[in-house]
mmCIF file of the N, C-alpha and C atoms, coordinates in Angstrom:
data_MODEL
# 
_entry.id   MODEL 
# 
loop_
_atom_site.group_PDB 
_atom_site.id 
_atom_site.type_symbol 
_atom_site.label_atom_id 
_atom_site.label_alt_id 
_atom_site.label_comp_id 
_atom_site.label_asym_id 
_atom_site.label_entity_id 
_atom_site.label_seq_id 
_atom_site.pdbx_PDB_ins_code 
_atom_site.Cartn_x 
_atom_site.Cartn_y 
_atom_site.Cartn_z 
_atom_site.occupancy 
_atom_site.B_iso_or_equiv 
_atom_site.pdbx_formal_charge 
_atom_site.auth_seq_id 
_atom_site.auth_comp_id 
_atom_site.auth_asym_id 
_atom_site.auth_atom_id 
_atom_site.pdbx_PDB_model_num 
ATOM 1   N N  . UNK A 1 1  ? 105.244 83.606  120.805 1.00 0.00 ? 1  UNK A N  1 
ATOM 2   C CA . UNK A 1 1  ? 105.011 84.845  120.095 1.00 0.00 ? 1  UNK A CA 1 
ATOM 3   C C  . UNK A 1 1  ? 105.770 84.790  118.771 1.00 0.00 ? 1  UNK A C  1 
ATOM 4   N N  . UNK A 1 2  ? 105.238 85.212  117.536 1.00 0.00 ? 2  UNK A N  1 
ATOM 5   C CA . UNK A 1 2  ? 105.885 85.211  116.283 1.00 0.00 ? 2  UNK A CA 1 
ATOM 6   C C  . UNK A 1 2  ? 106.328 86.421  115.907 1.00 0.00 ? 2  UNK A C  1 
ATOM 7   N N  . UNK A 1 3  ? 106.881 86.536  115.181 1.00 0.00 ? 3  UNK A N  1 
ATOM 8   C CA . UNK A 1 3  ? 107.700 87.978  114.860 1.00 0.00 ? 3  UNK A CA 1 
ATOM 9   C C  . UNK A 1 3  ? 106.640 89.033  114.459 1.00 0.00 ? 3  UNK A C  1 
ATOM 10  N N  . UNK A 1 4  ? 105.521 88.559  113.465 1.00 0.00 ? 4  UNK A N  1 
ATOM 11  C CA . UNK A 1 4  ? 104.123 89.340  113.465 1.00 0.00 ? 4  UNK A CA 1 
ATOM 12  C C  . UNK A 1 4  ? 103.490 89.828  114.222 1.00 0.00 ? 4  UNK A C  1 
ATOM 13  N N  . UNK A 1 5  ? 103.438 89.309  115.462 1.00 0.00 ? 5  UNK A N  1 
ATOM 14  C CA . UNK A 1 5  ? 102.681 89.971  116.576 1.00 0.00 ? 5  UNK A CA 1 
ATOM 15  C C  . UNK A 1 5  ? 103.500 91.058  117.203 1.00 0.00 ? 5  UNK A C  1 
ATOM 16  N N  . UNK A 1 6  ? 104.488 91.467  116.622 1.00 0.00 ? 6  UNK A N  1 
ATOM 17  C CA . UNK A 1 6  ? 105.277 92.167  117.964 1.00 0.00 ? 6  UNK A CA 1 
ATOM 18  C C  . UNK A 1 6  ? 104.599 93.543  117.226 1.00 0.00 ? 6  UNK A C  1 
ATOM 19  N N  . UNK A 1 7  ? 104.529 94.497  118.184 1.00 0.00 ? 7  UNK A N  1 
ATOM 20  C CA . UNK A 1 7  ? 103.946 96.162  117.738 1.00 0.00 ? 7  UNK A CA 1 
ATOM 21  C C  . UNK A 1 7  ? 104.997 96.848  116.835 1.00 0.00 ? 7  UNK A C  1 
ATOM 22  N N  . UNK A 1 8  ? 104.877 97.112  116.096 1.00 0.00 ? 8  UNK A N  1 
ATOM 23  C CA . UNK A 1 8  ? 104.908 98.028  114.931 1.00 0.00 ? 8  UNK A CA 1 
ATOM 24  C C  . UNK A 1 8  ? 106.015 99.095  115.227 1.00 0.00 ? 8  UNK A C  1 
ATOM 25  N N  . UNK A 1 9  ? 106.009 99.398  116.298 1.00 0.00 ? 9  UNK A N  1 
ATOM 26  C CA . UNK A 1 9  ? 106.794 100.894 117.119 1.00 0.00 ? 9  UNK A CA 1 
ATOM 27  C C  . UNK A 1 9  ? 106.842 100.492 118.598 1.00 0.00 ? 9  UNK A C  1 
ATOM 28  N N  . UNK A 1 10 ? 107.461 100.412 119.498 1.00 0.00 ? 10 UNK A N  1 
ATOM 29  C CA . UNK A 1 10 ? 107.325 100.476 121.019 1.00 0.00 ? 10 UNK A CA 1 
ATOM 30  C C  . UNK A 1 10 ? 107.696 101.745 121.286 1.00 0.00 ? 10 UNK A C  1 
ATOM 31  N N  . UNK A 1 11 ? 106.648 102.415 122.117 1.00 0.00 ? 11 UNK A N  1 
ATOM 32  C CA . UNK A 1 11 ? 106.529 103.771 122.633 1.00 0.00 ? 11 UNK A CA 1 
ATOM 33  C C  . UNK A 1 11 ? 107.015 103.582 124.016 1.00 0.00 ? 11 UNK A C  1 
ATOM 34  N N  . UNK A 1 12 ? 108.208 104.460 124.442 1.00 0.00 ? 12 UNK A N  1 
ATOM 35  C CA . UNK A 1 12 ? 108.539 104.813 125.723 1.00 0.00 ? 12 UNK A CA 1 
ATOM 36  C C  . UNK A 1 12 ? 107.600 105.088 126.372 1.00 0.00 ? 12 UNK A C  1 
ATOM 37  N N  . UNK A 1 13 ? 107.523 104.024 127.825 1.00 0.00 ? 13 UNK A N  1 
ATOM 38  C CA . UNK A 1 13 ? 106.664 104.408 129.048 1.00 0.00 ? 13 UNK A CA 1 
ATOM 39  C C  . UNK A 1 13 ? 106.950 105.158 129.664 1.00 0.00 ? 13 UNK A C  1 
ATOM 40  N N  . UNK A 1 14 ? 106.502 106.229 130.645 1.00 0.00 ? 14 UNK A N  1 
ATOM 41  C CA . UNK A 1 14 ? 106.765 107.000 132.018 1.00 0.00 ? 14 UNK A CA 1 
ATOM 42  C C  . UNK A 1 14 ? 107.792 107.904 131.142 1.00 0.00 ? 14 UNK A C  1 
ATOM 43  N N  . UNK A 1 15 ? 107.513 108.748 130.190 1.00 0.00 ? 15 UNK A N  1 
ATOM 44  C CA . UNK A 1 15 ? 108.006 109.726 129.822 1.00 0.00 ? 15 UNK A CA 1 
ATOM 45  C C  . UNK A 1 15 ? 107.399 111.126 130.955 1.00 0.00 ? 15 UNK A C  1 
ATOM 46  N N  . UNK A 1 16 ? 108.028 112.102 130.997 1.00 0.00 ? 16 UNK A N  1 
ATOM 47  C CA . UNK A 1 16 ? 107.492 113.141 131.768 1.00 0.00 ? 16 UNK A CA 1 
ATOM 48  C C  . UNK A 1 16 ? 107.385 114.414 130.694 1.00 0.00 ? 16 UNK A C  1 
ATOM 49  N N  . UNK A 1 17 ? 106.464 114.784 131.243 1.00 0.00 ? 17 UNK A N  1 
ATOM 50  C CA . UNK A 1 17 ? 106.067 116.022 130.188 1.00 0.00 ? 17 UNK A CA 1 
ATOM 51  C C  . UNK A 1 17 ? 106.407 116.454 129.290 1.00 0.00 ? 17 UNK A C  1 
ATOM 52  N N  . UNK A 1 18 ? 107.818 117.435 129.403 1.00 0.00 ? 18 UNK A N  1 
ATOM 53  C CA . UNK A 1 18 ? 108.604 117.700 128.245 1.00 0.00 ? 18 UNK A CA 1 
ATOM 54  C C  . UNK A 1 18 ? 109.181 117.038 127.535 1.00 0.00 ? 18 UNK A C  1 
ATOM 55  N N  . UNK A 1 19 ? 109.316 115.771 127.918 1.00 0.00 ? 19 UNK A N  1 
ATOM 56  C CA . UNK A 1 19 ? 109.736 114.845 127.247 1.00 0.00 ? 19 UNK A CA 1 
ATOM 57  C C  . UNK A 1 19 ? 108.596 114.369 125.784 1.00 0.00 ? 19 UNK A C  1 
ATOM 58  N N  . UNK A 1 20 ? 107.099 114.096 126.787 1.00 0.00 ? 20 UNK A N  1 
ATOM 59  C CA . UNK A 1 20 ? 106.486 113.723 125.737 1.00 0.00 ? 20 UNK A CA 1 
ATOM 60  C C  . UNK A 1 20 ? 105.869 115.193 124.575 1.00 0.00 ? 20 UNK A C  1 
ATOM 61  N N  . UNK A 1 21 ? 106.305 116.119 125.288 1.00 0.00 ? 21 UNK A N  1 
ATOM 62  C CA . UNK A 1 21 ? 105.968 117.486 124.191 1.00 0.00 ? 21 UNK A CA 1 
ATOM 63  C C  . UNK A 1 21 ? 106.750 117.289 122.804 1.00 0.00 ? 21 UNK A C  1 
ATOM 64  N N  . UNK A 1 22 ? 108.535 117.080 123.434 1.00 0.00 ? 22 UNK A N  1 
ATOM 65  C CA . UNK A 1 22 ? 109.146 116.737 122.716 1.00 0.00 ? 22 UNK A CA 1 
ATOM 66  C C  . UNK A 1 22 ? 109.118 115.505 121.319 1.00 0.00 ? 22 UNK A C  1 
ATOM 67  N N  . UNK A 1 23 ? 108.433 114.700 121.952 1.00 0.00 ? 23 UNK A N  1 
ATOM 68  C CA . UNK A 1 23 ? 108.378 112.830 121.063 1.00 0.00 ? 23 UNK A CA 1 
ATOM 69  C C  . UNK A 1 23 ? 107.425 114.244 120.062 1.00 0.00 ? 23 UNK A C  1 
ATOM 70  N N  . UNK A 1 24 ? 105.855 114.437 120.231 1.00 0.00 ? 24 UNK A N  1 
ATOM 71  C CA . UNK A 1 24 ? 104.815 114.684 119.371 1.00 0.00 ? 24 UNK A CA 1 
ATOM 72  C C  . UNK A 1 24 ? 105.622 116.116 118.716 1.00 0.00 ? 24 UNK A C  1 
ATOM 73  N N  . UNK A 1 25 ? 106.082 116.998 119.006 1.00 0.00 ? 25 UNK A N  1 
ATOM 74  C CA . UNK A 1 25 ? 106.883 118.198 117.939 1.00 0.00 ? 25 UNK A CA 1 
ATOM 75  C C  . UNK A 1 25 ? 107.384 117.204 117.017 1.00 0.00 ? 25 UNK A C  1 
ATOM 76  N N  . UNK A 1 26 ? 108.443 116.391 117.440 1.00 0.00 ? 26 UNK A N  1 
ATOM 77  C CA . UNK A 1 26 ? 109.498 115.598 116.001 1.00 0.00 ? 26 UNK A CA 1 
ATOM 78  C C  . UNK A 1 26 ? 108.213 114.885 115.306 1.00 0.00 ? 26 UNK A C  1 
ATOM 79  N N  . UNK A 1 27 ? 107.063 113.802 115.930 1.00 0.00 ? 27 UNK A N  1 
ATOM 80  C CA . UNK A 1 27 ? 106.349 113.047 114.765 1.00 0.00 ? 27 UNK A CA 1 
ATOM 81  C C  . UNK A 1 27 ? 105.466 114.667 114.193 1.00 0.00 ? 27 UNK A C  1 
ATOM 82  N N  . UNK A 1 28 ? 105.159 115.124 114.811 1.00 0.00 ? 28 UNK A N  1 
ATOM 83  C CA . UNK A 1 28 ? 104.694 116.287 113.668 1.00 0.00 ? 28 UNK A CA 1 
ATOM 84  C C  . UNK A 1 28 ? 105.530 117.012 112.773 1.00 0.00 ? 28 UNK A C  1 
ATOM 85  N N  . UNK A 1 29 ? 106.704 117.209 113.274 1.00 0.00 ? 29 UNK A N  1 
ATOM 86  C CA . UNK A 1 29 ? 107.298 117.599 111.992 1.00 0.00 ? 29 UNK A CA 1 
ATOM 87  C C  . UNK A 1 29 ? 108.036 116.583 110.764 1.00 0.00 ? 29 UNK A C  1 
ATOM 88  N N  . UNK A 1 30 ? 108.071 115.432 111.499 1.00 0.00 ? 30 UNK A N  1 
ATOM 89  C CA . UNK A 1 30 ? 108.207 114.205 110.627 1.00 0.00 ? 30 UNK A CA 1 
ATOM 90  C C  . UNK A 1 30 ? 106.781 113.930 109.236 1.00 0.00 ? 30 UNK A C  1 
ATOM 91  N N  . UNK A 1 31 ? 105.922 114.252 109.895 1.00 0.00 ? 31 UNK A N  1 
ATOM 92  C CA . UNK A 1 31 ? 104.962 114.280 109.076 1.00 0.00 ? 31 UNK A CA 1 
ATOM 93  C C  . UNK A 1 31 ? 104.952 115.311 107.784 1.00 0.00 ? 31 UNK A C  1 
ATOM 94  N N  . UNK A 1 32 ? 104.797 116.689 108.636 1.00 0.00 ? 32 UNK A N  1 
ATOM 95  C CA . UNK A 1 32 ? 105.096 117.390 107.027 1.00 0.00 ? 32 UNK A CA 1 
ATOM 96  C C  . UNK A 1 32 ? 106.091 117.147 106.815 1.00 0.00 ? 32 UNK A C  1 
ATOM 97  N N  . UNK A 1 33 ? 107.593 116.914 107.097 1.00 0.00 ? 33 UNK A N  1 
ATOM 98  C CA . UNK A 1 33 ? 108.134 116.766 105.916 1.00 0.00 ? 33 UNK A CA 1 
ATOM 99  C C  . UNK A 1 33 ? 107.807 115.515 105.212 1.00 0.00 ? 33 UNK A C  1 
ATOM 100 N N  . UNK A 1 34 ? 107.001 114.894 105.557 1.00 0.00 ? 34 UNK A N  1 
ATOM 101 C CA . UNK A 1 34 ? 106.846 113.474 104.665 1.00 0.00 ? 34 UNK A CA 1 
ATOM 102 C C  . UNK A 1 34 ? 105.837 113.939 103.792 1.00 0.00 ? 34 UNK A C  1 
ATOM 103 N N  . UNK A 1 35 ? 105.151 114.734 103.725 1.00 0.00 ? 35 UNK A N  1 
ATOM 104 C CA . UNK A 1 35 ? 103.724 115.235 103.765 1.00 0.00 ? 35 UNK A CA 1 
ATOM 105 C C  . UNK A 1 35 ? 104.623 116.279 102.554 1.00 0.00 ? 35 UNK A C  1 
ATOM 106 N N  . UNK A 1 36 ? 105.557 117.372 102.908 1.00 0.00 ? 36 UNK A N  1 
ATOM 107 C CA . UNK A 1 36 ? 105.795 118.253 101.412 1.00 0.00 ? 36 UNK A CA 1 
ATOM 108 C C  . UNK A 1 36 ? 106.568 116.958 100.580 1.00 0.00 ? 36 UNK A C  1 
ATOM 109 N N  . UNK A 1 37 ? 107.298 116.296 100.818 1.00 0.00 ? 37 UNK A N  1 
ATOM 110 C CA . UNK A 1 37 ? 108.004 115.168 100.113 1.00 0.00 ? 37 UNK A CA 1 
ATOM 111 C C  . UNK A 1 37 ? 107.456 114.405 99.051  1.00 0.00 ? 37 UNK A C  1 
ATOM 112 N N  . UNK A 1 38 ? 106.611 114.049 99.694  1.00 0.00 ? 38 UNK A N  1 
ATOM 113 C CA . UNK A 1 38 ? 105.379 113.237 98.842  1.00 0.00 ? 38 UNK A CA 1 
ATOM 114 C C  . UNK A 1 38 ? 103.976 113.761 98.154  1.00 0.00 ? 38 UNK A C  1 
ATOM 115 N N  . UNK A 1 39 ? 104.351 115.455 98.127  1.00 0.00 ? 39 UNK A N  1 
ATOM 116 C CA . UNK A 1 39 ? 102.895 116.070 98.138  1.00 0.00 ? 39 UNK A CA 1 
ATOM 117 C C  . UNK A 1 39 ? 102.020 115.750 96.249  1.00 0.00 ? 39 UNK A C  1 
ATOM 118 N N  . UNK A 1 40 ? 103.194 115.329 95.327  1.00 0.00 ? 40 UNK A N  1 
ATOM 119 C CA . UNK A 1 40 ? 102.757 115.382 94.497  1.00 0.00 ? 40 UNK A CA 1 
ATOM 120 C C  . UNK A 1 40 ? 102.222 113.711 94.171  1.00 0.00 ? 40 UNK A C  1 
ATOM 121 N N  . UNK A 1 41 ? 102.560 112.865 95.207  1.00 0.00 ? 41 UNK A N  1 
ATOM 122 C CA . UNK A 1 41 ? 101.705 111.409 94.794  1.00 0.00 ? 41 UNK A CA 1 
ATOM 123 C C  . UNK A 1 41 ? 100.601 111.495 95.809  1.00 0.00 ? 41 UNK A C  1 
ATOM 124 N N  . UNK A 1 42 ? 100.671 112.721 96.440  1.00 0.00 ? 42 UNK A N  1 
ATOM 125 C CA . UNK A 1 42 ? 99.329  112.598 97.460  1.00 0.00 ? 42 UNK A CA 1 
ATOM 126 C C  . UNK A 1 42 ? 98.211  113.401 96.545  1.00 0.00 ? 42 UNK A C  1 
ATOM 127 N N  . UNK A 1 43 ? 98.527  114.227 95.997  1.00 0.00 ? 43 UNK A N  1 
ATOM 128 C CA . UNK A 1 43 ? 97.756  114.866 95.079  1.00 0.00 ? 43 UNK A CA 1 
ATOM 129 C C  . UNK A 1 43 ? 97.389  113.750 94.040  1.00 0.00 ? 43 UNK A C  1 
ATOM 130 N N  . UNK A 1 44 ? 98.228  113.407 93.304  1.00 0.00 ? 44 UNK A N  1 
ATOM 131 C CA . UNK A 1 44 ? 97.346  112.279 92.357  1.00 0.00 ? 44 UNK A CA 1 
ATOM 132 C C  . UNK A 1 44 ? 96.629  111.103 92.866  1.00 0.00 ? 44 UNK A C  1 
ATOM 133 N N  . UNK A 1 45 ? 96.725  111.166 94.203  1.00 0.00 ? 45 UNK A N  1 
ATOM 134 C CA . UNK A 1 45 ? 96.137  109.992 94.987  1.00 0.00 ? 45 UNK A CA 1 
ATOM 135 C C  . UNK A 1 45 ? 94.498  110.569 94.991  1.00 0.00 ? 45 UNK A C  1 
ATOM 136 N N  . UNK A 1 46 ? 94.570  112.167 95.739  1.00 0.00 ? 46 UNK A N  1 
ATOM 137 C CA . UNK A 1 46 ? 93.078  112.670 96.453  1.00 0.00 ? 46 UNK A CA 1 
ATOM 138 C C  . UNK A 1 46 ? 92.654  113.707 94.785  1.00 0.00 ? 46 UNK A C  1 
ATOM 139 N N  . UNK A 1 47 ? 92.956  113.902 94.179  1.00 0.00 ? 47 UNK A N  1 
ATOM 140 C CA . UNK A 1 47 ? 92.981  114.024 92.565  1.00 0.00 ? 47 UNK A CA 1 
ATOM 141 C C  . UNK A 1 47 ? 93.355  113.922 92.069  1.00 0.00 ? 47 UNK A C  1 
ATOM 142 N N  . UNK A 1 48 ? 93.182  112.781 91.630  1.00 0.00 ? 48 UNK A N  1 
ATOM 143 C CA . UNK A 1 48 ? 93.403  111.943 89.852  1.00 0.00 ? 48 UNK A CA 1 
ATOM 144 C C  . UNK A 1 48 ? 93.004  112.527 88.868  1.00 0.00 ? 48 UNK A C  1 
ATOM 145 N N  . UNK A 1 49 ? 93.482  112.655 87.797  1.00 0.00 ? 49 UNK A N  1 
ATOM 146 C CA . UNK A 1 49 ? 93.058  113.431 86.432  1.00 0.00 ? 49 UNK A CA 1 
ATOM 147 C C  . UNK A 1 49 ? 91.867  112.258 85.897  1.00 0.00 ? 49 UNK A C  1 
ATOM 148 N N  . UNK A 1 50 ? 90.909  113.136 85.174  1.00 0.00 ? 50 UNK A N  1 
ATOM 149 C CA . UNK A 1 50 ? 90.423  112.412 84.544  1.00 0.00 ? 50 UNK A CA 1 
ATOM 150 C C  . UNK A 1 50 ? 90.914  110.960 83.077  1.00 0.00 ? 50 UNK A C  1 
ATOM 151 N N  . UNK A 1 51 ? 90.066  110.295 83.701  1.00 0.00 ? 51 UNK A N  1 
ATOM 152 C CA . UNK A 1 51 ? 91.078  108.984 82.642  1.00 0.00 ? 51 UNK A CA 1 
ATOM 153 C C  . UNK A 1 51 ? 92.221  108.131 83.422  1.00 0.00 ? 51 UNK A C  1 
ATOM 154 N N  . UNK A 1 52 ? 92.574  108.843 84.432  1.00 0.00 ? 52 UNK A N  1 
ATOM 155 C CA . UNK A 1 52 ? 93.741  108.225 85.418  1.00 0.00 ? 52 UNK A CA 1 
ATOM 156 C C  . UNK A 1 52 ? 93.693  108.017 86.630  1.00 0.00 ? 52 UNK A C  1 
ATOM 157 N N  . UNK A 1 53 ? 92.357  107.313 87.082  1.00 0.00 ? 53 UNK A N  1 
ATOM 158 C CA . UNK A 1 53 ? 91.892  107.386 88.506  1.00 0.00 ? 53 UNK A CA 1 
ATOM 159 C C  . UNK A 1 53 ? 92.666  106.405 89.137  1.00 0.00 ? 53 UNK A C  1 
ATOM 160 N N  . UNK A 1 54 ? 92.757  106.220 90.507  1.00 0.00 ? 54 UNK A N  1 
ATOM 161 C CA . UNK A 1 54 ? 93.173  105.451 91.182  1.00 0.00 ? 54 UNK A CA 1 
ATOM 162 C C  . UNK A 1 54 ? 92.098  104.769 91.834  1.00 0.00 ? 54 UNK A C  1 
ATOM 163 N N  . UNK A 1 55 ? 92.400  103.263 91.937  1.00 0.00 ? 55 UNK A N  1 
ATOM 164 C CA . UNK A 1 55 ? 90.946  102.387 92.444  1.00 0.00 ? 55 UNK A CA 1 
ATOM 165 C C  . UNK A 1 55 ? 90.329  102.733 93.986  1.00 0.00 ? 55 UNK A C  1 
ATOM 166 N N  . UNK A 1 56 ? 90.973  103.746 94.907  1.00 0.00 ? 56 UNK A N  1 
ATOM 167 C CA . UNK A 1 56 ? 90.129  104.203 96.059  1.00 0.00 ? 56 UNK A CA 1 
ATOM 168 C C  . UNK A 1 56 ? 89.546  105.629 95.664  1.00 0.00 ? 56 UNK A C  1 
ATOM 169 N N  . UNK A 1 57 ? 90.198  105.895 94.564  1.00 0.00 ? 57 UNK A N  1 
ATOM 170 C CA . UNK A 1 57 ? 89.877  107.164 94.430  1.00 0.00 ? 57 UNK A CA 1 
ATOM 171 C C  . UNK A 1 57 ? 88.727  107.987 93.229  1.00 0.00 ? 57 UNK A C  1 
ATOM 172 N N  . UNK A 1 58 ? 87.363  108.102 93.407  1.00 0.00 ? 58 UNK A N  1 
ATOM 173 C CA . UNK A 1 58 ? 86.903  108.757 92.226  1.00 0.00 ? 58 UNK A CA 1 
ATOM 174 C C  . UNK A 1 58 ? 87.665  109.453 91.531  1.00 0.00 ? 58 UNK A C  1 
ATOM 175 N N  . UNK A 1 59 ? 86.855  109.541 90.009  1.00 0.00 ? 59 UNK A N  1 
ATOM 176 C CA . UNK A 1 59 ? 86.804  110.588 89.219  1.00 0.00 ? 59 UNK A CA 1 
ATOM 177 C C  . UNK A 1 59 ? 86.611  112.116 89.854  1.00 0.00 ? 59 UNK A C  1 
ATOM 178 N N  . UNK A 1 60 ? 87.734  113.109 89.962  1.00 0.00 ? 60 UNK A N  1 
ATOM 179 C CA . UNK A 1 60 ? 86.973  114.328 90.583  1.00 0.00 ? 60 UNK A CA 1 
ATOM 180 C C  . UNK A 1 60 ? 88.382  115.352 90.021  1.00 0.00 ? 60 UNK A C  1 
ATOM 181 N N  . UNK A 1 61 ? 87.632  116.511 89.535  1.00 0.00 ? 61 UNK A N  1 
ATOM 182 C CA . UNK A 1 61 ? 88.396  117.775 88.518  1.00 0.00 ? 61 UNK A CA 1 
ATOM 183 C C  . UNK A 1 61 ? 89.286  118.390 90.168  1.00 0.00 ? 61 UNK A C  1 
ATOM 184 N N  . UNK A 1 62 ? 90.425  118.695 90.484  1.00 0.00 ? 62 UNK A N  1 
ATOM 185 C CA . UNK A 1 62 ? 91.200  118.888 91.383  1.00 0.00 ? 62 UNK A CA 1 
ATOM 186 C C  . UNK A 1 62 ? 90.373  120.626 91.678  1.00 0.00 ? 62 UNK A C  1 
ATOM 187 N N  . UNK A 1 63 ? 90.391  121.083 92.662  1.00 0.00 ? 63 UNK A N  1 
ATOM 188 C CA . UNK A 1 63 ? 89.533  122.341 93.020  1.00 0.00 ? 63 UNK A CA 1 
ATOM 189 C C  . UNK A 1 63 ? 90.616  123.030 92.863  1.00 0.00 ? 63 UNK A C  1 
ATOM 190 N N  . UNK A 1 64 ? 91.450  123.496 91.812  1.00 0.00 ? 64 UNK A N  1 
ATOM 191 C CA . UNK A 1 64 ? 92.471  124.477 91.842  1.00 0.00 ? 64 UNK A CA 1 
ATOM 192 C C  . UNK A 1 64 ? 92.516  124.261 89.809  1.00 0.00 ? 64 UNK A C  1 
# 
């Protein structure tokens, strides 16, 4: 096995309920805060100004 193959994250097995309520509350709130943190390169990501697109991203006037 090479160091590449190993998974990304190892997720605890045989968690019990509250336990796993617990894991998904923290990655959800891990998320927004990653999510308000970063909200202004996510915005130029899903609207780009015109003239300043990003290569996954069309041309498109931001709906606000």
């Amino acid at each position: 096995m090479k160091p590449n193959d190993m998974p990304l994250i190892c997720l605890p097995l045989g968690l019990c309920d509250h336990d796993v309520a617990t894991l998904i509350d923290f990655l959800y709130e891990l998320t927004e805060a990653l999510e308000r943190h970063y909200t202004g390169e996510l915005m130029r990501r899903n609207y780009p100004r015109q003239g300043n697109s990003t290569e996954d991203s069309p041309d498109v006037d931001p709906p606000f």
